[in-house]
C-alpha positions as CSV (number, residue, x, y, z in Angstrom):
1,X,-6.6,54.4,7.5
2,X,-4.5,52.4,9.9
3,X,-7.0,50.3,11.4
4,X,-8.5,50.0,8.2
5,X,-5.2,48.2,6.7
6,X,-5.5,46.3,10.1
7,X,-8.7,44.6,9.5
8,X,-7.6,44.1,6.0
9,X,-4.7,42.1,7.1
10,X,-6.9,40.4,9.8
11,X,-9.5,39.4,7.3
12,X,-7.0,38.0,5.0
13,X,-4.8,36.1,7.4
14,X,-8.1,34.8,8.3
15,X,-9.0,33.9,4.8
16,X,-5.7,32.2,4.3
17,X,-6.5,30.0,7.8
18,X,-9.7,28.8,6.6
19,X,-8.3,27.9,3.2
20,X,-5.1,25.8,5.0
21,X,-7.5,24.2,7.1
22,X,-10.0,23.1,4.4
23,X,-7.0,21.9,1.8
24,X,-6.0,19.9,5.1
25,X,-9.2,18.4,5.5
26,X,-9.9,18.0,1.9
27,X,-6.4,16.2,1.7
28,X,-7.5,14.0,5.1
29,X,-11.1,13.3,2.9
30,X,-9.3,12.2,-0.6
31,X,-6.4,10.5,1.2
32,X,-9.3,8.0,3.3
33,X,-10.8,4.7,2.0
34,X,-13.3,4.8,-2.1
35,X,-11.5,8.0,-3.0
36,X,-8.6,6.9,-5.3
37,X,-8.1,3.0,-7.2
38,X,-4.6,2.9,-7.6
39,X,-2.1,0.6,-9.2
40,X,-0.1,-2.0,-6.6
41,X,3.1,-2.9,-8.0
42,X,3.5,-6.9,-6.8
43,X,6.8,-8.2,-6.2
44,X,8.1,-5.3,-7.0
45,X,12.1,-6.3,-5.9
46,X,14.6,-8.1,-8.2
47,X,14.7,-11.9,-7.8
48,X,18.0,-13.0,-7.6
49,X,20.1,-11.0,-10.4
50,X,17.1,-10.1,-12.6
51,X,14.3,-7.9,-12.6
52,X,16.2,-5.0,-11.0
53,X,14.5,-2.4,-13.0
54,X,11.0,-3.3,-11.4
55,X,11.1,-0.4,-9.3
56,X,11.6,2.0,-12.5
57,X,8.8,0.3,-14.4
58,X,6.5,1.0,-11.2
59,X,7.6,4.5,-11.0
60,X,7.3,5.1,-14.6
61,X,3.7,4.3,-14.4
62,X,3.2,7.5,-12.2
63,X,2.4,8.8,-9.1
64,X,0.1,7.8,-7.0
65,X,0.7,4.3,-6.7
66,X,1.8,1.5,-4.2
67,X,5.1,-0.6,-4.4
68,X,4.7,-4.0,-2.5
69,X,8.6,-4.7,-1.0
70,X,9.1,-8.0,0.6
71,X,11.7,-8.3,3.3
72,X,13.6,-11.1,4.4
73,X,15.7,-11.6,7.7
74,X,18.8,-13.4,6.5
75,X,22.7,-14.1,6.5
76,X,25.0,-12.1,4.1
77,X,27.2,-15.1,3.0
78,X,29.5,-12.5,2.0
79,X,30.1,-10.6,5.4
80,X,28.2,-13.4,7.7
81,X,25.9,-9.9,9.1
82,X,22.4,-10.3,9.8
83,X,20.4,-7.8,7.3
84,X,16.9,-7.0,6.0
85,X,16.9,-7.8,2.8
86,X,14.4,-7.7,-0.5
87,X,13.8,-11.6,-1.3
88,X,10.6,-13.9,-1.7
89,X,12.7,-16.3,0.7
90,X,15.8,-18.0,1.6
91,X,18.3,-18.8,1.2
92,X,19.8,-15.3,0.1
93,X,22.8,-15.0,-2.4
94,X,24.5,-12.1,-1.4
95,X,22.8,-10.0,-4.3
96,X,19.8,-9.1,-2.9
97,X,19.8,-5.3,-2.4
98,X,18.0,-3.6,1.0
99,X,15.4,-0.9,1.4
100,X,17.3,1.6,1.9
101,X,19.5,1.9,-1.4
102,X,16.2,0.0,-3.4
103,X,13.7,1.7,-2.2
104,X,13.9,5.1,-0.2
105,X,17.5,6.5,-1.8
106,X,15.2,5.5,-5.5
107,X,12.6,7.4,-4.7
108,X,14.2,10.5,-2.7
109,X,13.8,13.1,-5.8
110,X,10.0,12.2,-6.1
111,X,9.3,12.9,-2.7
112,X,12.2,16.3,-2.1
113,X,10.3,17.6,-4.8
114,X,6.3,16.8,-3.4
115,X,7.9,18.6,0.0
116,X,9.0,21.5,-2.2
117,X,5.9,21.9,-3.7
118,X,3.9,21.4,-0.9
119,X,0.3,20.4,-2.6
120,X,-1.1,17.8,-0.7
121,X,-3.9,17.0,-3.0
122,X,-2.3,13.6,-4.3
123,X,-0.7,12.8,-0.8
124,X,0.2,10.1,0.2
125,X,2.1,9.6,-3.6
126,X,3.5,6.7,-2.9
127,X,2.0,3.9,-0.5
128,X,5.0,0.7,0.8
129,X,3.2,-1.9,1.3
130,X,5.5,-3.6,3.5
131,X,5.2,-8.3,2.8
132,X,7.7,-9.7,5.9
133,X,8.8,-12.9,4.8
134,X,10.0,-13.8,8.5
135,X,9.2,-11.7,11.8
136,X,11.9,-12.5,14.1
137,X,12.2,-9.4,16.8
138,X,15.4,-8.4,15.5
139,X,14.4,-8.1,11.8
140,X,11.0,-6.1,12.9
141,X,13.3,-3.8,14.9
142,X,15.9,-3.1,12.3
143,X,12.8,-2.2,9.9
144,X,11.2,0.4,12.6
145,X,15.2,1.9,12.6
146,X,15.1,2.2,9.1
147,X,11.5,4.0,8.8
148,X,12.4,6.0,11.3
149,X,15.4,7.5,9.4
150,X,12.9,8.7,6.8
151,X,10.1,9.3,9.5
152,X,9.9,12.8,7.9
153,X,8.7,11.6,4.8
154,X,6.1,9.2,6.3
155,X,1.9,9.5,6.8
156,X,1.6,8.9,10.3
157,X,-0.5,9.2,13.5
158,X,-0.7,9.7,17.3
159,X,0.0,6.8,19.2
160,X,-2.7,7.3,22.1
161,X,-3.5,4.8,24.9
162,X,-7.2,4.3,22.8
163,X,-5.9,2.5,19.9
164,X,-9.8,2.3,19.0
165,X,-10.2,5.6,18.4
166,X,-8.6,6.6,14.6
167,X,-6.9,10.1,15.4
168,X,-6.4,11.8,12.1
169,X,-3.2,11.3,9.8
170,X,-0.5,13.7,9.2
171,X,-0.2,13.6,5.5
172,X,3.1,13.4,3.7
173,X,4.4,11.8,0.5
174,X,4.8,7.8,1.6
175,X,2.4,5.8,3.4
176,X,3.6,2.9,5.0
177,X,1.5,-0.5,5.2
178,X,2.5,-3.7,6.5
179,X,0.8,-7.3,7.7
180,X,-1.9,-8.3,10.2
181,X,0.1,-10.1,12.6
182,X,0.2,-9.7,16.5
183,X,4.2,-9.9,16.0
184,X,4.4,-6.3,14.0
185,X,1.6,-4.9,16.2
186,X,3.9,-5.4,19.1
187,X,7.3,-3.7,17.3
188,X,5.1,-1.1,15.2
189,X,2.2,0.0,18.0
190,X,2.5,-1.7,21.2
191,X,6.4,-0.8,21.8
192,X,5.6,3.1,20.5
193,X,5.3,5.4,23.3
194,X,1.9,7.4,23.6
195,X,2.1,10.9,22.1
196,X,5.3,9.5,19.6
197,X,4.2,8.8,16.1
198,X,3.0,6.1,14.4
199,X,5.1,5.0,11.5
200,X,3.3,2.3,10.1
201,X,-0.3,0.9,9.9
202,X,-1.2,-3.0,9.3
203,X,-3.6,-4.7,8.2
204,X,-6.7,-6.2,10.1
205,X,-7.1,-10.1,10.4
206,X,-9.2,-12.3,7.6
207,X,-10.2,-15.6,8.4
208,X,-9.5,-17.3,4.9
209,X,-11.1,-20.7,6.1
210,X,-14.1,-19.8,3.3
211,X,-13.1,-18.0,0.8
212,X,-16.9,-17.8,-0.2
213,X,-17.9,-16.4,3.9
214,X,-19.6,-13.1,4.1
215,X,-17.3,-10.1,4.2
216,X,-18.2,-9.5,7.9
217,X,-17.1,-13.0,8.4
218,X,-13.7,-13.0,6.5
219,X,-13.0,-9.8,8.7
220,X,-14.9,-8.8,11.8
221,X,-13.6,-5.8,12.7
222,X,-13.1,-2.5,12.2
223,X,-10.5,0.1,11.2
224,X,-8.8,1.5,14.2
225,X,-5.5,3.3,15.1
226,X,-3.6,0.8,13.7
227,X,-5.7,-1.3,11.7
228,X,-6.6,0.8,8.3
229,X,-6.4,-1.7,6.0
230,X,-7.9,-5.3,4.6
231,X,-5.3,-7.1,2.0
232,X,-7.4,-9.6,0.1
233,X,-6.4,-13.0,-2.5
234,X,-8.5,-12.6,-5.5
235,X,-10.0,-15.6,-4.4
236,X,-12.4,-14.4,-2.2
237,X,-13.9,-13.2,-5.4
238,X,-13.3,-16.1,-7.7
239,X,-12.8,-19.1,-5.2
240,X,-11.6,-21.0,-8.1
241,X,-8.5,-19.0,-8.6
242,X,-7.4,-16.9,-11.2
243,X,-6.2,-20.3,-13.8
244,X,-9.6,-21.4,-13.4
245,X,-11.6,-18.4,-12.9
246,X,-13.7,-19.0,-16.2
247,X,-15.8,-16.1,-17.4
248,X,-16.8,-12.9,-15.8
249,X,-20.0,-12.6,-14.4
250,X,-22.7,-10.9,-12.4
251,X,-22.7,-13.0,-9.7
252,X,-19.0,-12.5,-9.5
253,X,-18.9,-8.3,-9.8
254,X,-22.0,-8.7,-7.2
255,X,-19.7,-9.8,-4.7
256,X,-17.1,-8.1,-5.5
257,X,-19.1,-5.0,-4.6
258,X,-19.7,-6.1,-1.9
259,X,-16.4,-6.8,-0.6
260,X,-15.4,-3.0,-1.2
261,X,-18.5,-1.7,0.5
262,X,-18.2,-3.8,3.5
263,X,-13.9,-2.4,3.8
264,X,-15.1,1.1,2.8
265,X,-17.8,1.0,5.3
266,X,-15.7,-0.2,8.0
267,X,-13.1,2.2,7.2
268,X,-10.8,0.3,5.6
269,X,-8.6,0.5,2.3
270,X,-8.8,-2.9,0.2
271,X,-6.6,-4.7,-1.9
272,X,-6.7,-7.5,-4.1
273,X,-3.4,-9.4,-5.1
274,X,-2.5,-10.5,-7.9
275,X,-4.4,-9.5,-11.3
276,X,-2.7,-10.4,-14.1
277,X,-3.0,-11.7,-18.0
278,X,-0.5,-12.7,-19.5
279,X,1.3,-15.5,-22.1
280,X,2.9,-18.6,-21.1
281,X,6.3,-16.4,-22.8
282,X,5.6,-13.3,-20.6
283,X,5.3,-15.2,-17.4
284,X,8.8,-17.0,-17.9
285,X,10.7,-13.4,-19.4
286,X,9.5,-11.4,-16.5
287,X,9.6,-13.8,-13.5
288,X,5.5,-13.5,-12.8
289,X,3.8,-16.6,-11.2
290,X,1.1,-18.3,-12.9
291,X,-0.9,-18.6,-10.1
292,X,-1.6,-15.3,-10.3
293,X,-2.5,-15.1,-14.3
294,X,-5.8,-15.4,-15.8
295,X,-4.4,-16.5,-19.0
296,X,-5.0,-13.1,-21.2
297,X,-5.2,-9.5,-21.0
298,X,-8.6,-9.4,-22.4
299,X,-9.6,-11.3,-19.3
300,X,-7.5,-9.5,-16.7
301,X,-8.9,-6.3,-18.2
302,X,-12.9,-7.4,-17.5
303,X,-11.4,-7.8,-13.3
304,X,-9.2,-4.4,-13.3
305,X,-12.2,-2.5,-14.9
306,X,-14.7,-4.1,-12.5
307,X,-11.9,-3.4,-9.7
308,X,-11.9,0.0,-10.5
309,X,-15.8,0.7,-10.9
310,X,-16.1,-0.8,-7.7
311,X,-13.4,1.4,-5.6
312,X,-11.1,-1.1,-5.0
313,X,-8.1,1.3,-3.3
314,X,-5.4,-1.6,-4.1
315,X,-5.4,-3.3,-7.3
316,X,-1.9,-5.6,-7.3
317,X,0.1,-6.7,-10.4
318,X,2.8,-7.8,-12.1
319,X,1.8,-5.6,-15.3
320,X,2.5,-2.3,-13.6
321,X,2.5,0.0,-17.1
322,X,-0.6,-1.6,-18.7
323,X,-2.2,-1.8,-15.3
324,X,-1.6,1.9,-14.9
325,X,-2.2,3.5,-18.1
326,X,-5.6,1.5,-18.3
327,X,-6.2,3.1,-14.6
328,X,-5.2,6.3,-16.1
329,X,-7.4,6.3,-19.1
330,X,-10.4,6.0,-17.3
């Protein structure tokens, strides 16, 4: 009877391995480039005074998602202290709010409670996507200091002396992206000791001399390490721009297609900034750049619905509740 029980309790210890280990992969497999199209919340950071609930609209739209932060190395006229700040550029007010009490301290309930839970199925919840408004060394370190405080809550990797090689990621509930420059390599990658962690992953290089080049030729290389990601204008689909795009067409969805192949073939998550329709009136209430606007939500629909068919993992805008319940209903 004894060593009955004995295999019973080895058999299900086993049992309970196998199914940790295949949730873990599973959780690798869903979290890895043409497995979810999410909504990218642009700008999402007041502007001056205004806008500061943009954060609470993105949130509101649900998890999973991606909240774009732009960060700005600049003078508090206020204390005269150096700070990273959320701003589009200079020169700063005094108003701007940081990160920290924006960003991580607003979304601290969200991710206690994905720890608590502990399914991994939807992690990463919430991706950063991290747009540096100016590099200098000291602003790149004071961001690596302020990731690292919340390193627990962070996706990362194994820094290795291969950087080719992709060792896999250890899942949690925020994934942090961030910009293709040789600058944040050096703070984010090179400066990391091998066998430390990897808080951050950037974006490989695109050569935007042709909007219309092949994909291979707008990015040559691979993901790696580091490299997991391709951040794309929308005009490498519509070279026009998105105030002259025109109509929708097959030519256009074509190539579209096979921009998201080409990323999810070289191991890459895509994005696309900025997809938006929207009135003159809605532009000027909610602070949204008309470069970015293709005039109407009928026609910023046609893009988001061929965004999503295609597997685009990014899909940026200003319109984060339309942008995702229409992800939602589909």
């Amino acid at each position: 009877m004894k060593a009955h029980s004995i295999r019973v309790l080895a058999a299900l210890s086993a049992a309970l391995l196998f199914s940790s280990a295949d949730q873990s992969a599973l959780s690798q497999e869903l979290a890895s480039p043409r497995h979810r199209v999410l909504l990218d919340a642009h700008n999402c950071y007041p502007y001056y005074e205004w806008w500061f609930d943009r954060i609470d609209r993105a949130l509101s739209a649900g998890a999973p998602l991606a909240i774009e932060q732009d960060l700005l190395w600049a003078k508090n006229p206020h204390t005269g202290k150096m700070v990273s700040v959320l701003s589009h550029g200079g020169p700063p007010t005094g108003a701007e709010p940081g990160m920290r009490e924006y960003f991580f301290e607003r979304i601290r309930p969200i991710v206690e409670k994905a720890i608590h839970d502990g399914n991994h199925s939807d992690w990463p919840l919430i991706t950063l996507n991290l747009d540096l408004k100016s590099e200098e060394p000291e602003h790149l370190e004071a961001i690596w200091a302020l990731l690292s405080e919340y390193k627990d809550w962070l996706t990362t990797a194994t820094r290795t002396d291969n950087p080719e090689k992709m060792e896999p990621l250890q899942l949690r509930p925020v994934l942090v992206l961030t910009g293709e420059s040789d600058e944040q390599k050096r703070t984010f990658h090179d400066q990391v000791r091998v066998g430390d962690r990897l808080l951050v992953f950037g974006a490989t290089k695109t050569s935007t001399k042709d909007f219309s080049a092949p994909p291979e030729v707008l990015a040559r290389n691979a993901a790696d390490n580091y490299h997991r990601w391709w951040n794309n204008p929308w005009r490498v689909v519509e070279p026009e721009g998105q105030a002259k795009a025109g109509a929708w067409t097959a030519e256009k969805e074509s190539r579209l297609k096979q921009l998201v192949s080409y990323a999810h073939k070289q191991n890459l998550w895509i994005r696309f900034y900025t997809l938006d329709g929207a009135t003159k009136s809605e532009l000027s209430c909610n602070g949204w750049f008309s470069t970015y606007n293709f005039g109407s939500k009928d026609a910023v629909q046609i893009r988001w619905a061929a965004a999503a068919k295609a597997g685009v993992d990014y899909i940026a805008s200003d319109q984060y509740e339309d942008l995702g319940k229409f992800l939602k209903a589909r």
